[in-house]
C-alpha positions in Angstrom: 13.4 82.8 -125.2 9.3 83.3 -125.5 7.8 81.6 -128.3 6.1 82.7 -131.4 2.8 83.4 -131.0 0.7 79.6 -132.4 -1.9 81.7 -133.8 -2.0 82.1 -137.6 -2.2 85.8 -139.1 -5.3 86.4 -141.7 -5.0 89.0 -143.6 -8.1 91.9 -143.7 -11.0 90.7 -145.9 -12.7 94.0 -145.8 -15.8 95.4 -147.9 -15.7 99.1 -148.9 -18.6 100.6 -150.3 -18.4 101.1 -153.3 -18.2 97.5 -154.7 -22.0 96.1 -155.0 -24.0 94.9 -157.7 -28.2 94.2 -157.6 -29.6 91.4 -158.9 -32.5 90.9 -160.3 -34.2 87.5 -162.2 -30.7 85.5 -161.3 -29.0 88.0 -163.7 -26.7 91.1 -162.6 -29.8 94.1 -163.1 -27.5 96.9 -163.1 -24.6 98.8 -161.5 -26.2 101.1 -158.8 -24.4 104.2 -157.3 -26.2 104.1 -154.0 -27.8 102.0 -152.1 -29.4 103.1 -148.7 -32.4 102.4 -146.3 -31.4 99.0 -145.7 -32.4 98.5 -142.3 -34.7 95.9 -140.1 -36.0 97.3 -136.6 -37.5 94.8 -133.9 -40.2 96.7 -132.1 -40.6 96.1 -128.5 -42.8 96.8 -125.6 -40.9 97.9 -122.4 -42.6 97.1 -118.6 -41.6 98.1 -115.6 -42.0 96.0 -112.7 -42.9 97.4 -109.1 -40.1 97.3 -106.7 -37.9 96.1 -109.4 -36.3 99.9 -110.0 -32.9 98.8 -111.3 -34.1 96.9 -114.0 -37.3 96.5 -116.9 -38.4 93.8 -119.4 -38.2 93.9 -122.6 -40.7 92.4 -125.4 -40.0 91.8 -128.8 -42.6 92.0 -131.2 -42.9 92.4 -135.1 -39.6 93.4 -136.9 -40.0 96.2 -139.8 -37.9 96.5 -142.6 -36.6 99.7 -143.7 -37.7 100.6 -147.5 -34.1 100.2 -149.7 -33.5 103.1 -152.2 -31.5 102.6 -155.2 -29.8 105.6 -157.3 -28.3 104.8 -160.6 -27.3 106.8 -163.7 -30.3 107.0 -166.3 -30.0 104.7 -169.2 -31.9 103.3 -172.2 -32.5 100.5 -169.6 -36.2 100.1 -168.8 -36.6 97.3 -166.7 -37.0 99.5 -163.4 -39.7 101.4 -165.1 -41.3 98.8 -167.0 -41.5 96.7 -162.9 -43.3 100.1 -161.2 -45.5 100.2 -164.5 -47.0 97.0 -163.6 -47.9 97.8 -160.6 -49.1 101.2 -162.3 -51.0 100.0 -164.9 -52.5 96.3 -163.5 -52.5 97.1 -159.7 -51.1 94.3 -159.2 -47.4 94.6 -157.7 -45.1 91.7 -159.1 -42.8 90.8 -156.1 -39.1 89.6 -156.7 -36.2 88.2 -154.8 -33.4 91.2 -155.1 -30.5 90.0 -153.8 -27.9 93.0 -153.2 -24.3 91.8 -153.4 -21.0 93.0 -152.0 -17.9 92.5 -152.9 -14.2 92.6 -151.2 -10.8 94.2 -152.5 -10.7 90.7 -154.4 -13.8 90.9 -156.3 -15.1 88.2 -153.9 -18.0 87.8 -152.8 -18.6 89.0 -148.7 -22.3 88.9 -148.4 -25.6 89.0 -149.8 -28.3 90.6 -148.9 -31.8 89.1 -150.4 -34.5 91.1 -150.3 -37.8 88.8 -150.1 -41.0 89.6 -151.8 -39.6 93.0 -152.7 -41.9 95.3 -154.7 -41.5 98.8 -156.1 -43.0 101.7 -154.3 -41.4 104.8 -155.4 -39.1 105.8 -158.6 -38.5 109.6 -159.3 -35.8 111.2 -161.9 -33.6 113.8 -161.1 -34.6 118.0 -161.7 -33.5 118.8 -165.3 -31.6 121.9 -165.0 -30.2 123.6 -168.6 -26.7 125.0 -166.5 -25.8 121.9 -165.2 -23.3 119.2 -165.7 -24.1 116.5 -163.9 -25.1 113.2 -164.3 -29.2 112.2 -164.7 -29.6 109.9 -161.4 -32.6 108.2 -161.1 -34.1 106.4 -157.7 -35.9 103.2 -157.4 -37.5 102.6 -154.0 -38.4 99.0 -153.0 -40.8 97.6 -150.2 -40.1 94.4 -149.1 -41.5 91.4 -146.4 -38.1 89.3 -145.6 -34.7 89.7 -145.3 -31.8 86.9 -145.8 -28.2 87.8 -145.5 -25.3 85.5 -146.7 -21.9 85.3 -146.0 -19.2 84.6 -148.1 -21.4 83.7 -151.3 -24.5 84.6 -152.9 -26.2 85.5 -156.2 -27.9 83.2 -158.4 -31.2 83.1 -156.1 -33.1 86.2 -156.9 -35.9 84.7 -159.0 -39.2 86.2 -160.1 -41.3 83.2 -159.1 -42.7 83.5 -156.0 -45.0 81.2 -154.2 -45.8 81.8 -150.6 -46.3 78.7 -148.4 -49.7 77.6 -146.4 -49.0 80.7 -144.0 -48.7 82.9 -146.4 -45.1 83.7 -146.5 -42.6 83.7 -149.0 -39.9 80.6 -148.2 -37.0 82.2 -146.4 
């Protein structure tokens, strides 16, 4: 007779899409309906060597982060507007920790993805039409210089305070 298999079953812990929250100064900023552009690229330099025709090098360089673009409903909320007017109005951007949070079938937090020294660079409303229906979305576009990613926890850490170390970076 063969024996049961010793290895315990987990069940899926899976994140759909739809279940994500920003945060913004440690507090839940708002419920988004998209969120895109999240990306980092590593760029690299690529030599060939002579004789060597089977193979290449490859050199990493800087990464680049993608700029993140966040659609929501419009709402009497103005603390999106009232960030890009800053920048606007002072011209001087006011960078924040955004921490984007996703959640599993549970309502438990998978991951969270903290955006470092994040700054607006783009908000646009939607074309008002007078024969449509549908709902007002507007976008908030954010730059940003680093990018942590947590597993299996997160929020709480997206403060407003930044100070950048001797180097000039923001603490990671």
């Amino acid at each position: 007779m063969a024996e049961a298999s010793s290895t315990s079953y987990h069940g899926l812990n899976y994140v759909t899409t739809n279940r994500f929250y920003v945060e913004m100064d440690s507090n839940l900023a708002a419920s988004f309906s998209e969120c895109s552009g999240l990306d980092v690229q590593i760029e690299k330099d690529t030599y060939s060597e002579g004789g060597v025709n089977e193979q290449q090098r490859i050199f990493l360089k800087q990464a680049k982060f993608g700029d993140v673009t966040l659609k929501r409903g419009i709402s009497d909320d103005m603390i999106f507007w009232d960030w890009i007017n800053k920048t606007l109005s002072q011209g001087k951007p006011e960078r924040r920790n955004i921490n984007i949070l996703v959640f599993n079938q549970a309502g438990e937090t998978m991951q969270a993805w903290s955006l470092l020294g994040a700054v607006p660079v783009g908000w646009k409303t939607p074309s008002l039409q007078a024969d449509s229906s549908s709902v007002a979305v507007e976008e908030l576009v954010l730059a940003f210089e680093g990018l942590k990613v947590i597993s299996g926890s997160g929020g709480g850490g997206a403060a407003t305070d930044q100070r950048r170390d001797k180097t000039g970076y923001f603490a990671s």
